[in-house]
BARO-309215 format. One line per 8 residues: number of its first residue (from 1); their letters; for each residue x negated, y negated, z negated of N, C-alpha, C. Coordinates in steps of 0.05 Angstrom, whole numbers. Layout:
<setis>
NUM = A = X/Y/Z/X/Y/Z/X/Y/Z | ...
</setis>
This chain:
<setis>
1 = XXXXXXXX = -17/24/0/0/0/0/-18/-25/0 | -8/-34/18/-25/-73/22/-21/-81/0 | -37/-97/-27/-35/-112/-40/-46/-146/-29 | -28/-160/-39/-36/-192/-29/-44/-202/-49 | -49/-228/-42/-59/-249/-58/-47/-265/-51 | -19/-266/-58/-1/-292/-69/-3/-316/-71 | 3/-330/-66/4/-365/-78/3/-365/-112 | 20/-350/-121/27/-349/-157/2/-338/-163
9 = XXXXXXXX = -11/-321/-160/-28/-296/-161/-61/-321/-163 | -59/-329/-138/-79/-347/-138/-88/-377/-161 | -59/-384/-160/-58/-402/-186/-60/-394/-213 | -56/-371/-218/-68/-353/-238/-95/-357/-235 | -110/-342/-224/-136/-334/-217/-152/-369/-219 | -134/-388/-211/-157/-411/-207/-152/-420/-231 | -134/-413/-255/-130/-424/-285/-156/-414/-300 | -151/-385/-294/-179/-374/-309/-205/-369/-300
17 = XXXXXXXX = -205/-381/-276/-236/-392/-263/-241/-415/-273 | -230/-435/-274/-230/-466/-289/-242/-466/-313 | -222/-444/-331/-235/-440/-358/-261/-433/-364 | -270/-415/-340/-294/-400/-347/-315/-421/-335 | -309/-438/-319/-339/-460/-307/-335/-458/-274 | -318/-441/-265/-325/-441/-236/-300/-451/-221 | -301/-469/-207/-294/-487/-196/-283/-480/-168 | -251/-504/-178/-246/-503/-130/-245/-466/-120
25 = XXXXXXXX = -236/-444/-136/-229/-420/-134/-210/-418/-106 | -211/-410/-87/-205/-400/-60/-202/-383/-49 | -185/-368/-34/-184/-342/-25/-191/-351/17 | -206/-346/23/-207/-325/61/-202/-312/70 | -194/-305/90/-189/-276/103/-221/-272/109 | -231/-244/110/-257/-230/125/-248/-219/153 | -227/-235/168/-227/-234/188/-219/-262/206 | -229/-288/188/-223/-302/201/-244/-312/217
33 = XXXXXXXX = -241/-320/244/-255/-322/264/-280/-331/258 | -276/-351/246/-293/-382/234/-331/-367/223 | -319/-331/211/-345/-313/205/-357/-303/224 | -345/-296/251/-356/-285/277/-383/-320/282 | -367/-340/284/-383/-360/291/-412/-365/271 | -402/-363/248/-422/-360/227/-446/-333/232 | -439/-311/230/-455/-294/243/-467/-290/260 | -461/-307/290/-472/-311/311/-490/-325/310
41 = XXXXXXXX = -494/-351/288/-518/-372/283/-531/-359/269 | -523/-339/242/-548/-321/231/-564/-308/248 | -550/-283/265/-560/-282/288/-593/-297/300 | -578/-319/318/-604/-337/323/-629/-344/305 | -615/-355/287/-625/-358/258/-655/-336/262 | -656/-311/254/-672/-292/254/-680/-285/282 | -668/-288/305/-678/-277/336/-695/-299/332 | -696/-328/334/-710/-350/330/-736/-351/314
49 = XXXXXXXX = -742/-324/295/-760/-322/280/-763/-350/263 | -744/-361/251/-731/-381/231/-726/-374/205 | -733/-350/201/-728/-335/170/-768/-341/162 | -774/-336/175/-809/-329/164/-810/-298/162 | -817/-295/132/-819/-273/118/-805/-253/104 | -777/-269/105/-757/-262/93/-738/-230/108 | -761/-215/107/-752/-193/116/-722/-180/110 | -715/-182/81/-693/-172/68/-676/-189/89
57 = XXXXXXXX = -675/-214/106/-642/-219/120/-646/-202/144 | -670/-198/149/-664/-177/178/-652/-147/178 | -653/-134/151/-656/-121/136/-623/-113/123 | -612/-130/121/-578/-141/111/-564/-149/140 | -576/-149/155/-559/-162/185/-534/-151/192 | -532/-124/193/-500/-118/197/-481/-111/177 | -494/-116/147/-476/-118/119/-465/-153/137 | -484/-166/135/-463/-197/141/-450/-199/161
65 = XXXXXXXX = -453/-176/179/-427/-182/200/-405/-165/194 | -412/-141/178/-385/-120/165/-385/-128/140 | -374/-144/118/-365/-139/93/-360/-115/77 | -350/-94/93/-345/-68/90/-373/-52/79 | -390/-66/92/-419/-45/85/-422/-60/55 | -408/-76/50/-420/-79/20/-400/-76/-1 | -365/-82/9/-343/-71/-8/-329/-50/13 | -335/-29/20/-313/-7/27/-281/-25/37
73 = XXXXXXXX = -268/-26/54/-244/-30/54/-250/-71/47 | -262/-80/45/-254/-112/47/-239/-127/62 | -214/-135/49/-202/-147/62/-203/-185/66 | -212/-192/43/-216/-222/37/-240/-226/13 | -246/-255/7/-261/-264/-20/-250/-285/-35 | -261/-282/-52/-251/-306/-74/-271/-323/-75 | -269/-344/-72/-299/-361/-73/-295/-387/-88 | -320/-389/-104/-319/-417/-121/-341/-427/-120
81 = XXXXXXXX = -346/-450/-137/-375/-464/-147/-381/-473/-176 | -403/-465/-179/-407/-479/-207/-429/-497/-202 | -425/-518/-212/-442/-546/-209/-467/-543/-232 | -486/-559/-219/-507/-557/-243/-523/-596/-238 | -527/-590/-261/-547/-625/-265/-574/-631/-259 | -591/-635/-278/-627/-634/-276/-629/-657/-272 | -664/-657/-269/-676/-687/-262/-695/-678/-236 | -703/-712/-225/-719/-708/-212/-750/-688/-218
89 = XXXXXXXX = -755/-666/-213/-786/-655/-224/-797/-635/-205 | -830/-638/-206/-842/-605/-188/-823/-582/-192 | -798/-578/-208/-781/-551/-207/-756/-569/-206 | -747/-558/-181/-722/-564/-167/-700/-562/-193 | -676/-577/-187/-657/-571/-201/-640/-554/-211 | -642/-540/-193/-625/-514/-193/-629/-490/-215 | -666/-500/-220/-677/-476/-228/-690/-485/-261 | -675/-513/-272/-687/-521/-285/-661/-511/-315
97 = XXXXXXXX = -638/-491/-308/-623/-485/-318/-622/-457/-332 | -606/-444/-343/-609/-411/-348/-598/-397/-318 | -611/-378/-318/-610/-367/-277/-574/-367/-272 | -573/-385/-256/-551/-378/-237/-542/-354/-244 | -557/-331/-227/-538/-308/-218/-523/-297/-242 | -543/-301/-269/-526/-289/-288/-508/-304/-296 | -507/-326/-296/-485/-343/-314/-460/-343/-292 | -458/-344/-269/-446/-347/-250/-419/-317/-239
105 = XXXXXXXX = -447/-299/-247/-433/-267/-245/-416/-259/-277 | -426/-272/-299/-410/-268/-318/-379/-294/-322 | -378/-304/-302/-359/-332/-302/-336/-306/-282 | -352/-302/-268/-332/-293/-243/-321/-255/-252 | -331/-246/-279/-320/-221/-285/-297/-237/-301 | -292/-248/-314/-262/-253/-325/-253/-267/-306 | -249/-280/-282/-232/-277/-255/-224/-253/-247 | -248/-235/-248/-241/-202/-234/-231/-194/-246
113 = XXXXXXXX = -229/-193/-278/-215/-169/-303/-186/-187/-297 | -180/-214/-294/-151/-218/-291/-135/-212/-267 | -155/-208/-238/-153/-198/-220/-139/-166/-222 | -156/-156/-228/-147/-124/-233/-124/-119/-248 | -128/-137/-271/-97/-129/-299/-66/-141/-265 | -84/-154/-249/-48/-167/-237/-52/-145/-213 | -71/-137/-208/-67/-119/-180/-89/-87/-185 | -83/-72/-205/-102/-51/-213/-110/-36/-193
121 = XXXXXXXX = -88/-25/-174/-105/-18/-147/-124/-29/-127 | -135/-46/-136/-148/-63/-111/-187/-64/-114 | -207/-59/-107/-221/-61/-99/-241/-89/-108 | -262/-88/-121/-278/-113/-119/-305/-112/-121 | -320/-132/-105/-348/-137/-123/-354/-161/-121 | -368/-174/-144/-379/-193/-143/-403/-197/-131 | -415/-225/-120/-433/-226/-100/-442/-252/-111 | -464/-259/-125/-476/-288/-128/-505/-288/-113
129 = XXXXXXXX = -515/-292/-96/-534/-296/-74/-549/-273/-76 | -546/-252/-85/-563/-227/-80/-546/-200/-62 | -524/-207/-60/-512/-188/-36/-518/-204/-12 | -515/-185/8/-511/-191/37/-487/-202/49 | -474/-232/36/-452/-244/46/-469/-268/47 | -449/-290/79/-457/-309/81/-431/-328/55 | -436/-338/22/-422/-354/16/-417/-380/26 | -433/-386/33/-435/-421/51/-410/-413/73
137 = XXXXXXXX = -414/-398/84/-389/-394/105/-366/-390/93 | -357/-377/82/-348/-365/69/-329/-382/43 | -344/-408/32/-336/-424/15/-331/-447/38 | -340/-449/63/-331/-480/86/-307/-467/89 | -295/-442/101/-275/-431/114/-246/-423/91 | -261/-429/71/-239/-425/45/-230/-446/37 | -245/-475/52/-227/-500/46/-237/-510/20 | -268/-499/17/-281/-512/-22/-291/-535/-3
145 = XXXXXXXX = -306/-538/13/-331/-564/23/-332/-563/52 | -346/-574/64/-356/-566/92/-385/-572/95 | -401/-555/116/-426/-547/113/-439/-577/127 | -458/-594/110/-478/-611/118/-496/-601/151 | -503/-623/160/-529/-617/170/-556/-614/162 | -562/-608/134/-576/-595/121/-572/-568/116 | -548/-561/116/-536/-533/116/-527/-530/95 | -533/-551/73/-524/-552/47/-483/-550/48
153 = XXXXXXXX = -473/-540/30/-442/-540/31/-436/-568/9 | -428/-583/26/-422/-612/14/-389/-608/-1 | -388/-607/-26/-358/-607/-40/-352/-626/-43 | -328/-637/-41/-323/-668/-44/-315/-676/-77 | -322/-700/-81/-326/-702/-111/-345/-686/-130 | -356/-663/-118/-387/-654/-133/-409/-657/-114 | -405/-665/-91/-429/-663/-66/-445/-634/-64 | -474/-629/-65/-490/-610/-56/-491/-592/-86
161 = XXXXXXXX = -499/-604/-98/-506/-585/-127/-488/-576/-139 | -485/-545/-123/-472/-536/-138/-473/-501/-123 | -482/-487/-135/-487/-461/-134/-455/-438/-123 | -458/-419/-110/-433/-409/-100/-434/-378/-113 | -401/-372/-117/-401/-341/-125/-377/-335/-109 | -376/-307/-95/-360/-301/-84/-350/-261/-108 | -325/-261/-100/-318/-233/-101/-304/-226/-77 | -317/-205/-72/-296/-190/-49/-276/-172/-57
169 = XXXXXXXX = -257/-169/-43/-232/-159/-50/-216/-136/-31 | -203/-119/-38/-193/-101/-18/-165/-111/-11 | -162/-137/-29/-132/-151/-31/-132/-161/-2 | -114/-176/11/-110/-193/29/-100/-220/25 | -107/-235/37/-107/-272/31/-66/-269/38 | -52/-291/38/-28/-294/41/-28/-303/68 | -6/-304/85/-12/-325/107/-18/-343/106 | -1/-359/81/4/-389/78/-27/-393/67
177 = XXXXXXXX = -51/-387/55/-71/-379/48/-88/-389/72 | -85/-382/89/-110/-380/113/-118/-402/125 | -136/-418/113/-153/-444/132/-152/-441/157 | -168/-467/172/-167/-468/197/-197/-485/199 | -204/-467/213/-231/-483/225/-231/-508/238 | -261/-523/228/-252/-556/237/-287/-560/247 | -285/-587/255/-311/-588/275/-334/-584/258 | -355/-576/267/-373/-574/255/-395/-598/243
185 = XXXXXXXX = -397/-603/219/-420/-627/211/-397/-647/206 | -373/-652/210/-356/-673/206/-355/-687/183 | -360/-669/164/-365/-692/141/-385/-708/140 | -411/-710/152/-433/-730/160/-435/-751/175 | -410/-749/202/-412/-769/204/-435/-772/228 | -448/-791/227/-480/-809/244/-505/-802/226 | -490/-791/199/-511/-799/182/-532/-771/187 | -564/-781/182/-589/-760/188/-596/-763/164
193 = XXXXXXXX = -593/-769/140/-612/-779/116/-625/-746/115 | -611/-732/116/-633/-705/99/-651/-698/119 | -639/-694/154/-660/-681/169/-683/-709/175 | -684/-737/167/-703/-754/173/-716/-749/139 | -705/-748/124/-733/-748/94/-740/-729/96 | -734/-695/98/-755/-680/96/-786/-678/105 | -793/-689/81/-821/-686/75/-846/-666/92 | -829/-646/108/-844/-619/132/-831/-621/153
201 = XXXXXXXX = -813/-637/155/-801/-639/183/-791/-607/185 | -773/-586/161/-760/-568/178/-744/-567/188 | -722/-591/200/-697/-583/216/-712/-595/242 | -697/-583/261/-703/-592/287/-674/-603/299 | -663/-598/288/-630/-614/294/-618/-605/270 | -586/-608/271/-565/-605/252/-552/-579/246 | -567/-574/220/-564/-546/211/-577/-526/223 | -607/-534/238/-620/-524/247/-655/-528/220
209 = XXXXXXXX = -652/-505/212/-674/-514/190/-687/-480/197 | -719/-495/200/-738/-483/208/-759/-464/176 | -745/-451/165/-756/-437/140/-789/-443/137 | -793/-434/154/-831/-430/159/-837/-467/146 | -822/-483/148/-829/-507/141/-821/-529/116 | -802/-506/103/-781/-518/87/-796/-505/66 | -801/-527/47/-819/-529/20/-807/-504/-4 | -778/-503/6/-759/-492/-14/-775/-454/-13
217 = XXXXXXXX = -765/-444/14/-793/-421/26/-818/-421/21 | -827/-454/30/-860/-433/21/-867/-435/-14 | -859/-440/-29/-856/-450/-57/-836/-415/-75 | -822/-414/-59/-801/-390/-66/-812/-367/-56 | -802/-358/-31/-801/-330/-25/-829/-333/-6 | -844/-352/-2/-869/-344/16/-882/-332/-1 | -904/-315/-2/-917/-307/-23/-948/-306/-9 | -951/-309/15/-981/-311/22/-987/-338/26
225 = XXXXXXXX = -1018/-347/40/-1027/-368/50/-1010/-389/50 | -1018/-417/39/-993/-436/56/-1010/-459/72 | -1004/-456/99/-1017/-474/117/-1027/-502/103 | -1051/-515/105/-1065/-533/88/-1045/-556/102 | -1038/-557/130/-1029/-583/138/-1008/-580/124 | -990/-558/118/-951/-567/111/-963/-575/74 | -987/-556/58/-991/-564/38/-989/-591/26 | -1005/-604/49/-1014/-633/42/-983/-649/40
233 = XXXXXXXX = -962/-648/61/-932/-652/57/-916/-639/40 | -918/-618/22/-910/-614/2/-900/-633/-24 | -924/-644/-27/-917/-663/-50/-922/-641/-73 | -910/-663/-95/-913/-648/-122/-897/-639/-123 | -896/-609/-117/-865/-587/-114/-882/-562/-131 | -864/-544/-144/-873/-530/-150/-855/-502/-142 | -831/-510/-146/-812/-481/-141/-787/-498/-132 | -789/-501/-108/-762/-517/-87/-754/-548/-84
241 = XXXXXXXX = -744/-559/-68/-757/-586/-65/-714/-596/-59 | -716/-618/-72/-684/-630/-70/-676/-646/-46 | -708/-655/-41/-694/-678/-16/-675/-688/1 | -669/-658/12/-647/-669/21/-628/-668/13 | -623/-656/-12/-603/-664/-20/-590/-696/-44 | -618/-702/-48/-628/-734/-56/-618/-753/-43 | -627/-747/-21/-620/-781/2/-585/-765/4 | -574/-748/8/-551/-742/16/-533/-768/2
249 = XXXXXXXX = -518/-786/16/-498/-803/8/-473/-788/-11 | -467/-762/-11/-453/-748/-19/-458/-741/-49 | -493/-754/-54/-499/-737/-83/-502/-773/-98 | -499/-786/-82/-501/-811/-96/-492/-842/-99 | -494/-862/-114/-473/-878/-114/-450/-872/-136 | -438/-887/-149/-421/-892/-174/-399/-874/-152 | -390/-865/-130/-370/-847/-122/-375/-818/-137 | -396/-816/-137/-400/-789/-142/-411/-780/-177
257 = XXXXXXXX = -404/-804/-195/-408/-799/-218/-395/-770/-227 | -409/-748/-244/-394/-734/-254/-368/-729/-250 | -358/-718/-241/-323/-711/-247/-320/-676/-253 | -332/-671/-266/-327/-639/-264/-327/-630/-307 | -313/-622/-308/-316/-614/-341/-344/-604/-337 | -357/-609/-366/-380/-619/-376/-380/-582/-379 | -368/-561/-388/-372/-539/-389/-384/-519/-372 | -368/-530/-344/-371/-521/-324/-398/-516/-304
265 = XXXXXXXX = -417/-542/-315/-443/-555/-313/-453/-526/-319 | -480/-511/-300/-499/-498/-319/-509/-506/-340 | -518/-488/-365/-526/-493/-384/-555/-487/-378 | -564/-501/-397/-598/-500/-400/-611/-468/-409 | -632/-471/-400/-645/-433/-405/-648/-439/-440 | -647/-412/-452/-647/-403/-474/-670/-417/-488 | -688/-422/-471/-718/-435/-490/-729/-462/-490 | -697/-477/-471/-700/-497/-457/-718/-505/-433
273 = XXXXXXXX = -718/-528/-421/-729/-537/-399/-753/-555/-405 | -770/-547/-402/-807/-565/-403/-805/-582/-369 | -804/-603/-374/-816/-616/-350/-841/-613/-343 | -844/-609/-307/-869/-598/-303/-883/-619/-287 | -880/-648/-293/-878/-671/-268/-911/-676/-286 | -917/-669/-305/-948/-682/-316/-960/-666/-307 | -990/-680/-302/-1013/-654/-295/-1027/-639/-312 | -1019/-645/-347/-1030/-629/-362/-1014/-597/-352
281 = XXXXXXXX = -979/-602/-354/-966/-584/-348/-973/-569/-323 | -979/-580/-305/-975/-568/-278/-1017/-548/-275 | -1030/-565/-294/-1057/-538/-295/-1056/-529/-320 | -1035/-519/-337/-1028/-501/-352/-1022/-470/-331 | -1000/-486/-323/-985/-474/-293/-1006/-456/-285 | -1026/-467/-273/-1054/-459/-247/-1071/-436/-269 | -1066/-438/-297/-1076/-419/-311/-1069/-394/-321 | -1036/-390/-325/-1023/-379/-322/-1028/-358/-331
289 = XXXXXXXX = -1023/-344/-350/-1032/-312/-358/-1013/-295/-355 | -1009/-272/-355/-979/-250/-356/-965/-257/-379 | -970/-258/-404/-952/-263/-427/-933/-290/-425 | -956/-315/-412/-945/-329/-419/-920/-342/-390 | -934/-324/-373/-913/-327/-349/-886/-321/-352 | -892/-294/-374/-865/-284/-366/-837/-296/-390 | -851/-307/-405/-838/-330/-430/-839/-358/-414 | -848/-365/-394/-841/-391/-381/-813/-373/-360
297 = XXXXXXXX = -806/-360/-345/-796/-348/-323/-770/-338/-330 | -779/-331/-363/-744/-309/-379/-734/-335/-377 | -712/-315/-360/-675/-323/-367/-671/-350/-346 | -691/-348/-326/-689/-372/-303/-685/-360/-284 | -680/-380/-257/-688/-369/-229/-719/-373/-222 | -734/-376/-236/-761/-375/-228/-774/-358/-227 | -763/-336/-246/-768/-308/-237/-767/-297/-210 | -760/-310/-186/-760/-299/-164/-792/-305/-152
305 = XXXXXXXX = -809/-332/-160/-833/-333/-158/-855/-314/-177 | -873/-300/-168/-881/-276/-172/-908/-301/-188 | -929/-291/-201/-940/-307/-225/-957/-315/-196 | -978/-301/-186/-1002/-313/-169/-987/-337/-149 | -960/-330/-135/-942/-349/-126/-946/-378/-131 | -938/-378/-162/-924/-401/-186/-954/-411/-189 | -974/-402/-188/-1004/-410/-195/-1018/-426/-168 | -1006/-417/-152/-1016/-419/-132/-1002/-461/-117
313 = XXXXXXXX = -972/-451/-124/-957/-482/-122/-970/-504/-136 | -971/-496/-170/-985/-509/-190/-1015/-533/-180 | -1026/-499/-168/-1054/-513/-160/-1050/-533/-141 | -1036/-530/-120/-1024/-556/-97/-1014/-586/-109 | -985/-570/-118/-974/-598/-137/-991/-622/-147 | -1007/-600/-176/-1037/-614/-180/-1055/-636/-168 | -1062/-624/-146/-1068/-632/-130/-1058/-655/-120 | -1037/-661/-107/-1020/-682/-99/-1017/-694/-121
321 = XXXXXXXX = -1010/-691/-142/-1008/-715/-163/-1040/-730/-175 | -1061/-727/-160/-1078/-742/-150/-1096/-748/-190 | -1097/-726/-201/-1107/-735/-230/-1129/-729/-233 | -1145/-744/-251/-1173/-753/-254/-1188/-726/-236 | -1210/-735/-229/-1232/-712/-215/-1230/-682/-233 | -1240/-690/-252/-1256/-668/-272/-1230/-654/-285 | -1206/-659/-284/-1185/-643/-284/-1178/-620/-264 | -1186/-635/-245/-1178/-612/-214/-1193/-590/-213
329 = XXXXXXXX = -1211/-607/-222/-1242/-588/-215/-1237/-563/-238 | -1236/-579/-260/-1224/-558/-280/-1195/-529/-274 | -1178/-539/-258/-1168/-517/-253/-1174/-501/-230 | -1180/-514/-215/-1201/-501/-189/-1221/-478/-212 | -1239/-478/-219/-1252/-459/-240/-1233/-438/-245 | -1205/-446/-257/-1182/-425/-269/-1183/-409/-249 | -1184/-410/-225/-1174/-388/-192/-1204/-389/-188 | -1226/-392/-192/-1244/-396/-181/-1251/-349/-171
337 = XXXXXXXX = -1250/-342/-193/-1249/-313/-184/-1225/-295/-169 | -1199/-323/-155/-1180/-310/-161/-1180/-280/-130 | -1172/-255/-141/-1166/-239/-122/-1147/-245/-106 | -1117/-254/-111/-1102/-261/-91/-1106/-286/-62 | -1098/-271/-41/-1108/-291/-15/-1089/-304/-24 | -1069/-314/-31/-1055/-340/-22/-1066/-361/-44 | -1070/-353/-68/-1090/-367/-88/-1113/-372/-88 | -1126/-359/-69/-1145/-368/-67/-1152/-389/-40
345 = XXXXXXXX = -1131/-385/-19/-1137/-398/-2/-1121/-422/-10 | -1107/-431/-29/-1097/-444/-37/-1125/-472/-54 | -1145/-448/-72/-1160/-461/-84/-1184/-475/-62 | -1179/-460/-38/-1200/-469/-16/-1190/-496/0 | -1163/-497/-1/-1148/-523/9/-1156/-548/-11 | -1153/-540/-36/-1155/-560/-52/-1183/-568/-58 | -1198/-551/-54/-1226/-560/-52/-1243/-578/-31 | -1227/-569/-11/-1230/-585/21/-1232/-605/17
353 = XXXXXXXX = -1209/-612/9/-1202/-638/4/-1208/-653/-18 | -1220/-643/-40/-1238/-651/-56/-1272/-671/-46 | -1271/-642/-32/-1306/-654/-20/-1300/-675/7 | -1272/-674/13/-1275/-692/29/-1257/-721/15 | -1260/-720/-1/-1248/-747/-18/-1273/-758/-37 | -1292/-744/-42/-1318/-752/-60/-1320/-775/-41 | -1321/-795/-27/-1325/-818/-13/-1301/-839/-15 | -1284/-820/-30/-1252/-848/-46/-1256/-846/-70
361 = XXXXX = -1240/-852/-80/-1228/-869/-101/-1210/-836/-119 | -1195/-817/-90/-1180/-796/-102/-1182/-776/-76 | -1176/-754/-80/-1169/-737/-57/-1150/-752/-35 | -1152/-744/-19/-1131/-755/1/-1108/-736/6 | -1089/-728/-10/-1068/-718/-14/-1041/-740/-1
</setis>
């Protein structure tokens, strides 16, 4: 027997998503067209060799065009957002919180347990960015935001920051339920602010972002060498870079003050958040031992950067924040034996440019 997903059913479900932090709760069909178009740009996306290294999406390619390969029988999703805050620092916003996926996946099991008590036959899994679903699609086509030309999903009245969780369902959306696809990039407008500030130049047009160049990649999931020229445009980044979502008109201006319950906000990691914007902090970082990595990393998303990774940014960042000689030099020493190539070719960039700045004032970062 077809079970639906009601209009009543749904206003349920978005009462006790509210309560729990996750926001703008929505149902899709997984057969609305709007995903064929989306999958066709993933597609390119990876034929384009636009992923880098990121083997795992080549890897997941026909989970994101069948839903089925990851819930049996999927008929629709439930999709929301939970917003998060931070400051400007070398660690992106996102990650300056307790990890997403868990706080996000425990928000969206009391949606699913009220889900099930109203429809016990029905089918689910939860999905917060470690299954093979596109949410960005998936949350434009459900009527939460529409996708930037950064690729960011712009929500109106929370803008970019704001993290996505989907459940999939064996339920079916209602008719009256089913969005309608609208032009693409429309909420932007003329406006370029994100693809003109990035700092590496990775978009080459609108919603065309080149991974191999995007700070957020080589900082996150690159794990080898990082080219000395994109280094030097890095900046002081350590684990993902906001920019474009900074200049975005959408994230700023007295329009976009807060409006979201203060609950809803990620909460801070368990041991709190150390700003990593000083260079004492950032060649602590470049020194880095196993114990103390893994007590900087618990209960974050930073755990996805592997320690030689996180040592390796440090040493760059460092670097770019341009502090006294005999500091650099000092953590340069820390890697000076290091076995890993990306750390060490890392320590060879920053040395370059050492010996070729002994004739200034500072490195030329």
């Amino acid at each position: 027997m077809t079970r639906i997903l009601e209009p009543d059913l749904l206003e349920d479900l978005r009462r006790i998503a509210e309560s729990a932090g996750v926001l703008r709760l929505s149902a899709v069909s997984l057969d609305h067209p709007g995903l064929a178009v989306a999958a066709a740009a993933f597609d390119a996306y990876i034929d384009e060799g636009r992923h880098g290294t990121m083997e795992f999406l080549v890897r997941s390619r026909a989970a994101r065009h069948d839903p089925n390969l990851v819930l049996p029988g999927a008929r629709s999703a439930l999709v929301g957002v939970v917003p998060y805050g931070g400051v400007a620092d070398p660690v992106a916003r996102y990650a300056q919180h307790a990890d997403y996926h868990t706080v996000v996946h425990r928000r969206l099991e009391r949606v699913e347990a009220r889900l099930l008590h109203r429809l016990p036959d029905v089918a689910t899994r939860i999905c917060v960015d470690t299954k093979p679903v596109m949410e960005r699609a998936l949350a434009a086509l459900a009527g939460i935001g529409r996708l930037g030309k950064s690729g960011m999903l712009i929500v109106p009245g929370l803008g970019t920051y704001v993290v996505i969780g989907v459940i999939l369902t064996t339920a079916e959306v209602s008719e009256r339920e089913r969005p309608y696809a609208r032009e693409a990039f429309d909420v932007c407008g003329r406006c370029t602010a994100c693809l003109d500030a990035c700092p590496t130049k990775a978009f080459d047009g609108p919603g065309r972002l080149d991974a191999r160049r995007c700070i957020a990649y080589l900082t996150i999931e690159h794990r080898g060498p990082i080219d000395p020229d994109l280094a030097v445009r890095m900046g002081v980044r350590v684990a993902g870079c906001d920019v474009c979502q900074e200049v975005c008109p959408h994230n700023t201006g007295p329009a976009t003050a807060p409006r979201a319950p203060e609950h809803a906000y990620l909460p801070p990691p368990s041991d709190g958040f150390r700003r990593a914007e000083h260079p004492d902090v950032l060649e602590a970082w470049v020194g880095l031992r196993s114990g103390a990595y893994r007590r900087l990393v618990r209960g974050t998303a930073l755990r996805r950067i592997p320690r030689h990774a996180l040592r390796r940014n440090a040493l760059l960042a460092l670097a770019a924040a341009s502090p006294p000689r005999h500091q650099l030099e000092r953590a340069l020493d820390a890697v000076r034996d290091a076995a890993d190539p990306a750390l060490a070719a890392a320590a060879s960039t920053v040395r370059d440019r050492l010996v070729r700045g002994r004739e200034r004032t500072a490195p030329e970062w």
